[in-house]
DSSP file (Angstrom, degrees, kcal/mol; ACC not computed):
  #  RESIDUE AA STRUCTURE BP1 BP2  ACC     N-H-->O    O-->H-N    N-H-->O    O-->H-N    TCO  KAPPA ALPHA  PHI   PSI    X-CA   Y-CA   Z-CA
    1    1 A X              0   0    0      0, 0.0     2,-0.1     0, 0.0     0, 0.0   0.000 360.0 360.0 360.0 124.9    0.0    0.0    0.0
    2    2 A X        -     0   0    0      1,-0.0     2,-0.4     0, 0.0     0, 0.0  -0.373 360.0-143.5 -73.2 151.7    1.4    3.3   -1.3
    3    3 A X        -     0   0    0     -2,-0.1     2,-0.3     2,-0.0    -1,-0.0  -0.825  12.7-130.6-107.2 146.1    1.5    6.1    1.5
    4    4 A X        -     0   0    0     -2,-0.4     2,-0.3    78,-0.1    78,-0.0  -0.649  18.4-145.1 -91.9 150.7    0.7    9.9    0.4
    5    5 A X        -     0   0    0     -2,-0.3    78,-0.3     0, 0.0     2,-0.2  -0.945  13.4-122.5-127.2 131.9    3.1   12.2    1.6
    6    6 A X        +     0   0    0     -2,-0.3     7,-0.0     1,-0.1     0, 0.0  -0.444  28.4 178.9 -10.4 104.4    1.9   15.7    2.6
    7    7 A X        +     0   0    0     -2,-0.2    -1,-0.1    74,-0.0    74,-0.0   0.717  43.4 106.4 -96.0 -22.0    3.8   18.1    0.6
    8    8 A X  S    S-     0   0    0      1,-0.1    -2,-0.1     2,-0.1     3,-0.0   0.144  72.1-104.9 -71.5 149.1    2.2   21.3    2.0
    9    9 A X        -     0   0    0      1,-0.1    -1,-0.1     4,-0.0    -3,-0.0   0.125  36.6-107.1 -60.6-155.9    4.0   24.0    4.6
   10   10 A X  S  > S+     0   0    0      3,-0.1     4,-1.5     2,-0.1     5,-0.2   0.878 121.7  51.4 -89.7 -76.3    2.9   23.9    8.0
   11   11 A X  H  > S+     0   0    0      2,-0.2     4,-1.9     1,-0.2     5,-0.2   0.616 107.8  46.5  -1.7 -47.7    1.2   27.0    7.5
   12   12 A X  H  > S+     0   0    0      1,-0.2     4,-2.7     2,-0.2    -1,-0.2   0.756 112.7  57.3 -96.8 -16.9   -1.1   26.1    4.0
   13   13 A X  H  > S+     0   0    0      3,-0.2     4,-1.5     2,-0.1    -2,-0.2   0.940 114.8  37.3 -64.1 -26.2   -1.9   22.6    6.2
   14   14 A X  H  X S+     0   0    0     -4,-1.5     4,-3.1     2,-0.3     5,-0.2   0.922 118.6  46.8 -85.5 -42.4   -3.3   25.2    9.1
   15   15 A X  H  X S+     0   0    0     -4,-1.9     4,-2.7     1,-0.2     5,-0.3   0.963 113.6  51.1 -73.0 -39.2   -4.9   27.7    6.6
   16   16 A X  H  X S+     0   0    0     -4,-2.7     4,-1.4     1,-0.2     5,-0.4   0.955 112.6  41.8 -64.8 -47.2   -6.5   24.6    4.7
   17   17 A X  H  X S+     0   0    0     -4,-1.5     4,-0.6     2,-0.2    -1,-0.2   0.698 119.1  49.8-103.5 -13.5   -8.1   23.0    7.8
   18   18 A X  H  X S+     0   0    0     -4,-3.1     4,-2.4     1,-0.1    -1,-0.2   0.973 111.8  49.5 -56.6 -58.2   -9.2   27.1    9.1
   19   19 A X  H  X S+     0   0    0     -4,-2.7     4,-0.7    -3,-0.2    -2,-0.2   0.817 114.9  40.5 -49.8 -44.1  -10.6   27.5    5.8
   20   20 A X  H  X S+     0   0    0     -4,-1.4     4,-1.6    -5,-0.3    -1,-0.2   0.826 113.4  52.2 -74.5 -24.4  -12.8   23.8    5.9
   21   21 A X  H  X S+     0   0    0     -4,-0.6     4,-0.5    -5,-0.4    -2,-0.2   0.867 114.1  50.8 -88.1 -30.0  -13.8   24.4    9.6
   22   22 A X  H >< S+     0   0    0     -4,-2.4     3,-2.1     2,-0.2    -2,-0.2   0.680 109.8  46.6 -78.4-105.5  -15.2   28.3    8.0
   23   23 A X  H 3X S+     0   0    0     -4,-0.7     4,-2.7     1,-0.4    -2,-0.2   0.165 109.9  52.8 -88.7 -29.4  -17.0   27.0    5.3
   24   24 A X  H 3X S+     0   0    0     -4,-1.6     4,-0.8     2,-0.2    -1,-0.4   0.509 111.9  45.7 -48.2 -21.3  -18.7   24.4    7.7
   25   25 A X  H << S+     0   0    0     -3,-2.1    -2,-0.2    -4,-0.5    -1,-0.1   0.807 118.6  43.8 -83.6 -37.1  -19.7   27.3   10.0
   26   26 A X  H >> S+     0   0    0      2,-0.2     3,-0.7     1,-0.2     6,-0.6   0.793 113.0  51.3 -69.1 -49.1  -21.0   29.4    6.7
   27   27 A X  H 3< S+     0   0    0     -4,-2.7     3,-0.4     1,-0.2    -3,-0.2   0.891 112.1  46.0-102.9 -37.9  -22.5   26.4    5.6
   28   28 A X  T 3< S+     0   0    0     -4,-0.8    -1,-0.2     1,-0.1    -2,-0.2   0.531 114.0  48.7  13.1 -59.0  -24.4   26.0    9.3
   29   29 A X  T <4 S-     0   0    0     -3,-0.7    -2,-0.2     0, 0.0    -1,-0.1   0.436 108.3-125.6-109.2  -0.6  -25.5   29.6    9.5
   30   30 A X    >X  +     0   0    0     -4,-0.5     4,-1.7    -3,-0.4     3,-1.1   0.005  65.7 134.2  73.1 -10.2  -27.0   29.7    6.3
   31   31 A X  H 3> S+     0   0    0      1,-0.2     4,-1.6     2,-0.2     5,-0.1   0.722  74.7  51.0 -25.4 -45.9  -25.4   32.5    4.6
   32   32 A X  H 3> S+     0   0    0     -6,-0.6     4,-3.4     2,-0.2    -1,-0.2   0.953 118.4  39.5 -70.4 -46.8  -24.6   30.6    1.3
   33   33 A X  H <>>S+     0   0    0     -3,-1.1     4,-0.9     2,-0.2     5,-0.5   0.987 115.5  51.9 -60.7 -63.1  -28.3   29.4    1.1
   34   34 A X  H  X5S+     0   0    0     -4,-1.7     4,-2.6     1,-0.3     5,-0.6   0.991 111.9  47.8 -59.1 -68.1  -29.8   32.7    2.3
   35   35 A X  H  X5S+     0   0    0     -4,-1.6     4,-2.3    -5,-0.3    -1,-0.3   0.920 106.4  55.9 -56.6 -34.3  -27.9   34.4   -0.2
   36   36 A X  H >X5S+     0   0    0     -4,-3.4     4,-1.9     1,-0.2     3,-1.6   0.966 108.2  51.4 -29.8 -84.9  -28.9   31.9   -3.2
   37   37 A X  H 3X5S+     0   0    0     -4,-0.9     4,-2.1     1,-0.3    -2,-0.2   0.730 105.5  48.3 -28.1 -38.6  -32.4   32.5   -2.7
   38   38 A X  H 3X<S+     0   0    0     -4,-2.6     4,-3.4    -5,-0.5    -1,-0.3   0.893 114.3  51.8 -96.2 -21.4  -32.4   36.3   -2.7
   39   39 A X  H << S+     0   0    0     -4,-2.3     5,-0.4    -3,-1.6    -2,-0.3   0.968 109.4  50.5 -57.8 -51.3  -30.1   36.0   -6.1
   40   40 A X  H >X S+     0   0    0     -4,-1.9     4,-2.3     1,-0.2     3,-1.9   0.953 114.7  44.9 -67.5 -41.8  -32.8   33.7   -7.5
   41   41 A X  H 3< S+     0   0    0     -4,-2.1     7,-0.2     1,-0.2    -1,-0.2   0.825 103.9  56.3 -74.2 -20.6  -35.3   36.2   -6.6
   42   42 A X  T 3< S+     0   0    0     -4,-3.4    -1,-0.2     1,-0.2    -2,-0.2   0.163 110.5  54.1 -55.0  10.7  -33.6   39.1   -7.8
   43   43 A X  T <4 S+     0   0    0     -3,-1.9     3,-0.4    -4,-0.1    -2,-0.2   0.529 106.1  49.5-117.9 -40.0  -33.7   37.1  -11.0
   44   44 A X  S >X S+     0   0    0     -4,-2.3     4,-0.6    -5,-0.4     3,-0.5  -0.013  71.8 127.9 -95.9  32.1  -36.9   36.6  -10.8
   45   45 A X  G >4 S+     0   0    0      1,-0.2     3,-0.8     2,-0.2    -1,-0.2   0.790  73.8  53.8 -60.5 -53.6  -38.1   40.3  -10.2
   46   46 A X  G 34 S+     0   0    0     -3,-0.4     3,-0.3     1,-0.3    -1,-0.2   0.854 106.3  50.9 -60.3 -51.8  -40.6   40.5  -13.0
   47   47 A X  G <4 S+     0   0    0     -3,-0.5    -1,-0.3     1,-0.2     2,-0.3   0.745 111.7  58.0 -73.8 -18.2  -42.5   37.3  -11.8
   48   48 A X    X<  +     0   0    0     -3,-0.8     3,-3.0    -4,-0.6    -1,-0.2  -0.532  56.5 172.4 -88.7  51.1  -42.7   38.9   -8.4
   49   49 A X  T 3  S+     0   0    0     -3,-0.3    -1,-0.2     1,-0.3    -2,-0.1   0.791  79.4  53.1 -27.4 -68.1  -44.3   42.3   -8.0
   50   50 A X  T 3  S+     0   0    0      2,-0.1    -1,-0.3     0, 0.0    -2,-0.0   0.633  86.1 128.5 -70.7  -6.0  -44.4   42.9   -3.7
   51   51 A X    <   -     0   0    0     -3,-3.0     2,-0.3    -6,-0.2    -9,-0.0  -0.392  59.8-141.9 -54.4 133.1  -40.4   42.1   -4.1
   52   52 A X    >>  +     0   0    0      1,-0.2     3,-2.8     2,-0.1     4,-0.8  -0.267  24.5 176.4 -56.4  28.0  -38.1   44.8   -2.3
   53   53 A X  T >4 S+     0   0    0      1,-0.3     3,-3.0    -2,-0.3     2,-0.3   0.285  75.7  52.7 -22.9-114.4  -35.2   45.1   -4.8
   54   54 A X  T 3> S+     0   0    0      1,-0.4     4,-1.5     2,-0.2     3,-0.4   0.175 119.9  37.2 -42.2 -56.3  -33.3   47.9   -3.1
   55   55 A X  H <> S+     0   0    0     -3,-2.8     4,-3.0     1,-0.3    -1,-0.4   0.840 117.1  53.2 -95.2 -32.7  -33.3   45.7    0.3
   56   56 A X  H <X S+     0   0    0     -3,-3.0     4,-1.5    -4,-0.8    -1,-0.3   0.886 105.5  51.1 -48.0 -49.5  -33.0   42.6   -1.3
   57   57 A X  H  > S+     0   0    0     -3,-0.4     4,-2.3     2,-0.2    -2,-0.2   0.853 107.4  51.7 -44.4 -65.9  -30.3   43.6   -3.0
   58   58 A X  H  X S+     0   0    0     -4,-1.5     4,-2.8     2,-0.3    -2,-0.2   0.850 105.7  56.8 -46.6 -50.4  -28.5   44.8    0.0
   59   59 A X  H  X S+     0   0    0     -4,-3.0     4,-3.4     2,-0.2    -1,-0.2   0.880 102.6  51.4 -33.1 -46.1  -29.0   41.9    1.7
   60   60 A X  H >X S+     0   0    0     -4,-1.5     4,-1.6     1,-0.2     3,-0.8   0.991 115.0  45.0 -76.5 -26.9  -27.5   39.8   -0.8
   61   61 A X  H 3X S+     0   0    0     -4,-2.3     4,-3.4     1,-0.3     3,-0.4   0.928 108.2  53.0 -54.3 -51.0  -24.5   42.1   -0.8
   62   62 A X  H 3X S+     0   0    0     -4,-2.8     4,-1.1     1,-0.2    -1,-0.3   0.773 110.7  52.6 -68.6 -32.1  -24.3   42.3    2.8
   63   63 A X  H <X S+     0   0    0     -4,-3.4     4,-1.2    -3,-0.8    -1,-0.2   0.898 108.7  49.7 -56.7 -40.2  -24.3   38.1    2.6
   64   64 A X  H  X S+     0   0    0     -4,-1.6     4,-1.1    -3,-0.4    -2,-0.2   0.747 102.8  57.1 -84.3 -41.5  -21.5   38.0    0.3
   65   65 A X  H >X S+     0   0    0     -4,-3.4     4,-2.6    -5,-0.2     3,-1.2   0.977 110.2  51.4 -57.4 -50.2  -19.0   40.4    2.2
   66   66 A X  H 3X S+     0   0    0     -4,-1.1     4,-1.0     1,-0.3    -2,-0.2   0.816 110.3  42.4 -67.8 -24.6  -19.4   38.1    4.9
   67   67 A X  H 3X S+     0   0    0     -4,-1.2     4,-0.9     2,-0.2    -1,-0.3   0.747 113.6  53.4 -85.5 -12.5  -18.7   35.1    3.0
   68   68 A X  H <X S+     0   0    0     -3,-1.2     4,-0.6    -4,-1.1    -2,-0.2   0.738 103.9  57.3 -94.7 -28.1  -15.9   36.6    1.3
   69   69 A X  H >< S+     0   0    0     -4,-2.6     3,-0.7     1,-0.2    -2,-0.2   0.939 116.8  34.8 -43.4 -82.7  -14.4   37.6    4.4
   70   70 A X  H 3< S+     0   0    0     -4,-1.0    -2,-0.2     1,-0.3    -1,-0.2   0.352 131.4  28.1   2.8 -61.1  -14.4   34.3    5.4
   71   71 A X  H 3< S-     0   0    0     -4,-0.9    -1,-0.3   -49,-0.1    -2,-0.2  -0.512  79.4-164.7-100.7  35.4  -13.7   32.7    2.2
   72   72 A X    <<  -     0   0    0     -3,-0.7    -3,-0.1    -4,-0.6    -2,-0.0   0.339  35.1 -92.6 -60.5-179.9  -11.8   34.9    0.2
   73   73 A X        -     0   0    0      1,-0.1     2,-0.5     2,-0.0    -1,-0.0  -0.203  52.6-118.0 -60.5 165.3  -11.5   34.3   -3.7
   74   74 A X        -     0   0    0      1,-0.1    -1,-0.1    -3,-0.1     3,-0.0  -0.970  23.0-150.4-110.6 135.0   -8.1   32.2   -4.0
   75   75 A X        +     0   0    0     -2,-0.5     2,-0.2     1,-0.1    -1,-0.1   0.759  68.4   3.6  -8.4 -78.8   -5.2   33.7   -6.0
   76   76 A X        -     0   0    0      2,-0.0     2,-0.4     0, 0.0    -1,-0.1  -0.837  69.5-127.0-148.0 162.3   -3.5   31.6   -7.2
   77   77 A X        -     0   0    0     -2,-0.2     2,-0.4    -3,-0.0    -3,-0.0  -0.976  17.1-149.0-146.1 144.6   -3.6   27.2   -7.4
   78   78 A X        -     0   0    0     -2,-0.4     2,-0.4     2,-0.0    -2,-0.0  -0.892  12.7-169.7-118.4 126.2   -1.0   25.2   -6.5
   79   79 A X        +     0   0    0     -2,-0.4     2,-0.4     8,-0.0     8,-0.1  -0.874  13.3 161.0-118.1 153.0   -0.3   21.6   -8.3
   80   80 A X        -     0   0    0     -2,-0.4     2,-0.3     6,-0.0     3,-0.0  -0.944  22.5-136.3-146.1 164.8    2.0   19.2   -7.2
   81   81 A X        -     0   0    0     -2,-0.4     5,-0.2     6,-0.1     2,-0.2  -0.739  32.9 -84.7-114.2 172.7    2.4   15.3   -7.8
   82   82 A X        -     0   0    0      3,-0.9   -78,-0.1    -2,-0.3    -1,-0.0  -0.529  36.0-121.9 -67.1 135.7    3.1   12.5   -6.1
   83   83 A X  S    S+     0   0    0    -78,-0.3     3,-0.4    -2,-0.2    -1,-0.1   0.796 117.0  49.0 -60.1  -4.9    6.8   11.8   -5.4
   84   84 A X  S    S+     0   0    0      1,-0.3     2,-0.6     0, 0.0    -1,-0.2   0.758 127.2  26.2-110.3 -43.0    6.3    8.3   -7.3
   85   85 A X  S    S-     0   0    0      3,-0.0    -3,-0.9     2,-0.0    -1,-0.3  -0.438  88.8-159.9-122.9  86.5    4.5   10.1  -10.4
   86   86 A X        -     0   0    0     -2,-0.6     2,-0.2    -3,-0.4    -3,-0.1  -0.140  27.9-100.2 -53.9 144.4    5.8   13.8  -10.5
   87   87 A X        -     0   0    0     -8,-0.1     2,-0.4     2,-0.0    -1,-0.1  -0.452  32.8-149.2 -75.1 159.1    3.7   16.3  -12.3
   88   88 A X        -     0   0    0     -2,-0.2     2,-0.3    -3,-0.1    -3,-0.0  -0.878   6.6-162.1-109.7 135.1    4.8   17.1  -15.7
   89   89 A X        -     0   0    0     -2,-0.4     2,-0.4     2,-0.0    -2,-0.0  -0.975  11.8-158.1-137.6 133.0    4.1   20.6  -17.1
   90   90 A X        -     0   0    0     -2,-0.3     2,-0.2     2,-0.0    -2,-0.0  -0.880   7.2-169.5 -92.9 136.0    4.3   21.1  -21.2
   91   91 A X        -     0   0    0     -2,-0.4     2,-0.0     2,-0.0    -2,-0.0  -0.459   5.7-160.8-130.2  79.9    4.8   23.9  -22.9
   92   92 A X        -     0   0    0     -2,-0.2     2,-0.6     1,-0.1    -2,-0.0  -0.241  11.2-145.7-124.7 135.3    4.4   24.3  -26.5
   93   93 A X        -     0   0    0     -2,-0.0     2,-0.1     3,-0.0    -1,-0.1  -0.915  14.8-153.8-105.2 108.5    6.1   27.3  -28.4
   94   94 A X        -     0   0    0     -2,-0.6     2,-0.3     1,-0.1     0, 0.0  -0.622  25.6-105.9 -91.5 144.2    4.0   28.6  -31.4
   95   95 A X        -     0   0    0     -2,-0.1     2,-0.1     1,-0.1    -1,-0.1  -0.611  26.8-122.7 -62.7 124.0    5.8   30.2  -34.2
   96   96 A X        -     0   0    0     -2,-0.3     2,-1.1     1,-0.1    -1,-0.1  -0.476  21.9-134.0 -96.8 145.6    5.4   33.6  -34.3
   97   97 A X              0   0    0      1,-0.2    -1,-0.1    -2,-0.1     0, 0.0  -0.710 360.0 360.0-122.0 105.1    3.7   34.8  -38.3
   98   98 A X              0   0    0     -2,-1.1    -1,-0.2     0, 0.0    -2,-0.1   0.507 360.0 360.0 -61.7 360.0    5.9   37.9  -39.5
């Protein structure tokens, strides 16, 4: 049986298991849901008449800073291999047409 080895600092092992234990809290308090729903109904404005855009709207914003707090966008993505099958990256050089 092959063993994984953990390639990761100490540091991106802490920030990933912060990051899983926040989206488990998000996912908990409803924020992600809450904020679907007022997107689907801001989508659906027309079929809806008594809707509050302008507070709706703010809501969902006001959901979405808080999940991005939380959860920012990521950067950047880091790939790695296995030591027994390293990743391989290609790069193909196109000729440039004078």
């Amino acid at each position: 049986m092959a063993q994984t080895i953990d390639t990761r600092t100490r540091a991106q092992h802490t920030r990933a298991i912060r990051q899983e234990e926040l989206r488990q809290k998000l996912a908990a308090g409803g924020h992600l849901e809450y904020a679907i729903d007022l997107a689907e109904k801001l989508s659906n404005v027309r079929d809806n008449v008594d809707l509050d855009v302008p507070r709706c709207k703010a809501a969902f914003d006001a959901r979405m800073k808080i999940i991005n707090k939380y959860l920012p966008e990521l950067k950047a993505t880091e790939l790695s291999g296995d030591q027994s099958q390293p990743l391989v990256v290609s790069q193909m050089v196109f000729p440039t047409q004078d």
